[in-house]
C-alpha positions as CSV (number, residue, x, y, z in Angstrom):
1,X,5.3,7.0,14.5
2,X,2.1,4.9,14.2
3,X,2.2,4.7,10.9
4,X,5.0,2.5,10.6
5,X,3.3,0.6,13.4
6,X,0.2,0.2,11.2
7,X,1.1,-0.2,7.6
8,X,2.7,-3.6,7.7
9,X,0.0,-5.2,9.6
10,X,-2.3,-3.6,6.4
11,X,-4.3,-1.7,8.3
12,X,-6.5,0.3,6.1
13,X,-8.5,2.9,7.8
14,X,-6.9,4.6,10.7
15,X,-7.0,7.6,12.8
16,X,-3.8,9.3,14.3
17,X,-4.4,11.5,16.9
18,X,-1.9,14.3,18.3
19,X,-2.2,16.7,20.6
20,X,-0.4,19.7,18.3
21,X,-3.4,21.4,17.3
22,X,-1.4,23.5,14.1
23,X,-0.2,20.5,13.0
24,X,-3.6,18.2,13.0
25,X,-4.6,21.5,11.6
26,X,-2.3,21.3,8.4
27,X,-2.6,17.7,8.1
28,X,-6.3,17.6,7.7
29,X,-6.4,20.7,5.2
30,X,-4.9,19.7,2.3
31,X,-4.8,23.1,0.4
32,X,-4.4,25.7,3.1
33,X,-0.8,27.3,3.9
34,X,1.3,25.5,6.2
35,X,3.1,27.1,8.9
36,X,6.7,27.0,8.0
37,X,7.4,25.7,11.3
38,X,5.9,22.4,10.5
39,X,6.2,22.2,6.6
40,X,8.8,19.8,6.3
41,X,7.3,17.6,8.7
42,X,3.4,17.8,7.3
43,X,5.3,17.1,4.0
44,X,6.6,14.1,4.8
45,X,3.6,12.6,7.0
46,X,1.3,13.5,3.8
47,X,3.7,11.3,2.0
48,X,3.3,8.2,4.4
49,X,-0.3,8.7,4.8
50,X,-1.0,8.4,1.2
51,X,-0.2,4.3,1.4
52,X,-3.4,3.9,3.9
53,X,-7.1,3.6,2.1
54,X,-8.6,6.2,4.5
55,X,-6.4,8.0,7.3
56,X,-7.7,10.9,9.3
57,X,-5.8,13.1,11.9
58,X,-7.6,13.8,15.2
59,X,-6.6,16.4,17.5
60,X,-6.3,15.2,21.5
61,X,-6.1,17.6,24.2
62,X,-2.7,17.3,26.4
63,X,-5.3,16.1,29.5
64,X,-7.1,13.9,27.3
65,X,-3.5,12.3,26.7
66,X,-1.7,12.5,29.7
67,X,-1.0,8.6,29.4
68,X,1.3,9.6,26.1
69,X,3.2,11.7,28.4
């Protein structure tokens, strides 16, 4: 995952993007309901992402990210 690319290099402000529109979603609600699908996982990303000064979630189309794939 990116953020174990990003936080030993002490990167403070980054944007992960995804292109699972539920969980980008959860991610950038903090109080809404999450899917128990993809609780377990939007618990533990929350977790990591609390160690970066600013981190935002950005939700990328499957064409827009075809070089991912």
């Amino acid at each position: 995952m990116g953020s174990e690319v990003s936080f030993p290099r002490k990167f403070g402000n980054v944007i992960f993007e995804g292109n699972c529109k539920s969980c980008i979603e959860a991610l950038r609600d903090g109080g809404a309901a999450v899917p128990w699908r993809i609780k377990n996982f939007v618990a533990d990303v929350r977790l990591q992402f609390g160690r970066f000064a600013n981190a935002s979630f950005s939700w990328v189309n499957c064409e827009v990210n075809r070089a991912a794939h």
